[in-house]
C-alpha positions as CSV (number, residue, x, y, z in Angstrom):
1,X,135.2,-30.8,49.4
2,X,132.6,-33.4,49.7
3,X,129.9,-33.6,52.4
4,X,126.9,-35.8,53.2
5,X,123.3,-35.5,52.5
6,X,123.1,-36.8,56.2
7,X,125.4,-34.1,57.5
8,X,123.9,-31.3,55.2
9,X,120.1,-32.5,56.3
10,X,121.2,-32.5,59.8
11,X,122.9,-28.4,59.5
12,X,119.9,-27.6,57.9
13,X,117.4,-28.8,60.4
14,X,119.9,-27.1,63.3
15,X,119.7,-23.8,61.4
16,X,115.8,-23.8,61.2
17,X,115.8,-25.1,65.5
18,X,114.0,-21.9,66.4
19,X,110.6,-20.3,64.4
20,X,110.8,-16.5,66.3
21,X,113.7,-14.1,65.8
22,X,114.0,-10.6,67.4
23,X,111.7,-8.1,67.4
24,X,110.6,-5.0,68.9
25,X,108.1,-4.4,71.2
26,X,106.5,-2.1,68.7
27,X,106.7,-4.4,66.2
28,X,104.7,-6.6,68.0
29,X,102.1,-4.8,70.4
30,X,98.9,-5.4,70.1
31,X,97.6,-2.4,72.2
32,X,96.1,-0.3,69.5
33,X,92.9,0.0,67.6
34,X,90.0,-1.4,69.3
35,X,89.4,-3.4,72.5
36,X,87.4,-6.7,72.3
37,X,89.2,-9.1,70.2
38,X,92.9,-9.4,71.7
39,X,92.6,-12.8,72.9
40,X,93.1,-13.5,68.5
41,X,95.5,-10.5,68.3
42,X,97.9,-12.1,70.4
43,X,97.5,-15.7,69.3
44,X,98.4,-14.1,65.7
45,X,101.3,-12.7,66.7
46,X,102.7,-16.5,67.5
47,X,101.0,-17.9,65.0
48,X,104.0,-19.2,63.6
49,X,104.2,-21.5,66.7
50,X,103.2,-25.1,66.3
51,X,100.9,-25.2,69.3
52,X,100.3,-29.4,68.3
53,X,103.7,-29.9,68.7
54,X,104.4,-28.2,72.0
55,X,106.8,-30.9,73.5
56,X,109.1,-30.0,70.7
57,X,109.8,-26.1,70.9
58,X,112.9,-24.8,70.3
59,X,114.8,-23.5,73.6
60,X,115.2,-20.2,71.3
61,X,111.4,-20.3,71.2
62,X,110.9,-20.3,74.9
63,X,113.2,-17.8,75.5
64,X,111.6,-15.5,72.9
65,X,108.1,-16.0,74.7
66,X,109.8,-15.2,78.3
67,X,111.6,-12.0,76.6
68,X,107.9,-11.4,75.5
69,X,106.4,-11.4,78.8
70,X,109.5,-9.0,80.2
71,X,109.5,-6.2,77.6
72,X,105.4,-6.4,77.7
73,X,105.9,-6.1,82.0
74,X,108.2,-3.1,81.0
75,X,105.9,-1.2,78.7
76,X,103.1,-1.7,81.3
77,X,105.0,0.0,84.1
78,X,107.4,2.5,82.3
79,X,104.9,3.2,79.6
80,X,101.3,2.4,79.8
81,X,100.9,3.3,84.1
82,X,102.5,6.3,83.9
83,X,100.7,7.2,80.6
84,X,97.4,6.8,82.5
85,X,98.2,8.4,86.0
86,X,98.4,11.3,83.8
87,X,95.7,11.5,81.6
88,X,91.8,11.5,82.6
89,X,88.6,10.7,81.1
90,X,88.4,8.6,77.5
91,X,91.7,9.0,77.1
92,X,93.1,6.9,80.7
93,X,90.3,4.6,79.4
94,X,91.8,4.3,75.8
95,X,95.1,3.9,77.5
96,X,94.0,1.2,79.8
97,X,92.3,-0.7,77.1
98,X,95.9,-0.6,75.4
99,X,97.5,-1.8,78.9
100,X,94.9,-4.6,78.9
101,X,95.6,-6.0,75.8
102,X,98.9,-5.9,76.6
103,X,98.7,-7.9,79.3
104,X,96.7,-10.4,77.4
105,X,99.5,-10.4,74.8
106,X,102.7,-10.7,77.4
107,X,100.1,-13.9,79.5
108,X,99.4,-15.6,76.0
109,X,102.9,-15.8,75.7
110,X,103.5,-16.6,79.2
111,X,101.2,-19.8,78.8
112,X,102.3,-20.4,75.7
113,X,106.1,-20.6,77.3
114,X,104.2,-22.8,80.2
115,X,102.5,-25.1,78.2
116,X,105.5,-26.2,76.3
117,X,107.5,-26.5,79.4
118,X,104.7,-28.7,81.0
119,X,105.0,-30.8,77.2
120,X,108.8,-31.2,77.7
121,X,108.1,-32.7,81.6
122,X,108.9,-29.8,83.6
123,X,106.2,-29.2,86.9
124,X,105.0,-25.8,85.9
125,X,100.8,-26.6,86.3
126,X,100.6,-24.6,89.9
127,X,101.6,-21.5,87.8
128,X,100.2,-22.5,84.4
129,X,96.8,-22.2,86.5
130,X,97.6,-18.5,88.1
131,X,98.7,-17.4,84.9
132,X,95.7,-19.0,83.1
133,X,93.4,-16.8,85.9
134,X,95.3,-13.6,85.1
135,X,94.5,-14.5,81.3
136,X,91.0,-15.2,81.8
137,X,90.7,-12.0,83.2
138,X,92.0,-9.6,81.1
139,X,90.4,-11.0,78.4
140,X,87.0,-11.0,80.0
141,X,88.5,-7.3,80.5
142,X,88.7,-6.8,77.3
143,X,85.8,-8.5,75.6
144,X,83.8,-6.1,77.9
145,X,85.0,-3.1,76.1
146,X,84.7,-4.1,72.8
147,X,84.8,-1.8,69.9
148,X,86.1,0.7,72.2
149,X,89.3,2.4,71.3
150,X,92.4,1.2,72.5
151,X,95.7,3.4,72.3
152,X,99.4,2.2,71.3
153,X,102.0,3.0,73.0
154,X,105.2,3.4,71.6
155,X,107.9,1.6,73.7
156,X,111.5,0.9,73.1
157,X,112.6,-2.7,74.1
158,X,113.4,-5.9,72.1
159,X,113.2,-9.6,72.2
160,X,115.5,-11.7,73.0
């Protein structure tokens, strides 16, 4: 059986189409240690993404950064809210440290997601701006209780 460079170059580039694959929400939460630097923490987690090259992210991709936002939604209201409700003192504050950089994790993804969208010609800039606010935010949250522990939360979901 014979095949083509041209065919086997083409299979290989379909094969590598999309940089994330799936993972849990454990294995990528950034809510633990300390507060004040999860603006880099969640950047790192999609480092892999080519963030020059936005107009040219895999559909795979885009769906990995909404399933991002969803199971980081889900931890925040199953896990981290309830978490908090019932604890008091340092430790609700440790815990809603944790939530707060994971909603800085599940928005940088949620931009991320926008910004590539906007790159391939979709209208998304009335929400890329809301969801730039909410950003801002939490990570001004978070800046402002730097060095300040944060606590994990164990959660189970996965990516898509």
């Amino acid at each position: 059986m014979r095949f083509s460079l041209g065919l086997i170059a083409a299979y290989s580039a379909l094969a590598q189409a999309g940089i994330f694959s799936q993972q849990t929400y454990n294995d990528i939460s950034i809510s633990g240690g300390v507060a004040g630097n999860a603006q880099n923490e969640a950047l790192a987690v999609f480092n892999a993404l080519n963030i020059n090259d936005l107009a040219n992210i895999d559909n795979d991709d885009l769906n990995f950064l909404n399933s991002v936002n969803q199971i980081c939604n889900q931890a925040e209201t199953e896990a981290f809210n309830p978490a908090i409700d019932a604890a008091s003192g340092e430790e609700a504050d440790a815990l809603q440290r944790g939530k707060i950089k994971n909603k800085v994790l599940k928005l940088t993804a949620t931009i991320l997601k926008l910004q590539a969208q906007a790159a391939q010609g979709q209208d998304v800039q009335d929400e890329l701006a809301d969801e730039q606010k909410k950003l801002n935010s939490n990570i001004k949250q978070d800046e402002d209780e730097a060095g300040n522990p944060s606590t994990f939360l164990s959660f189970d979901a996965t990516t898509q």
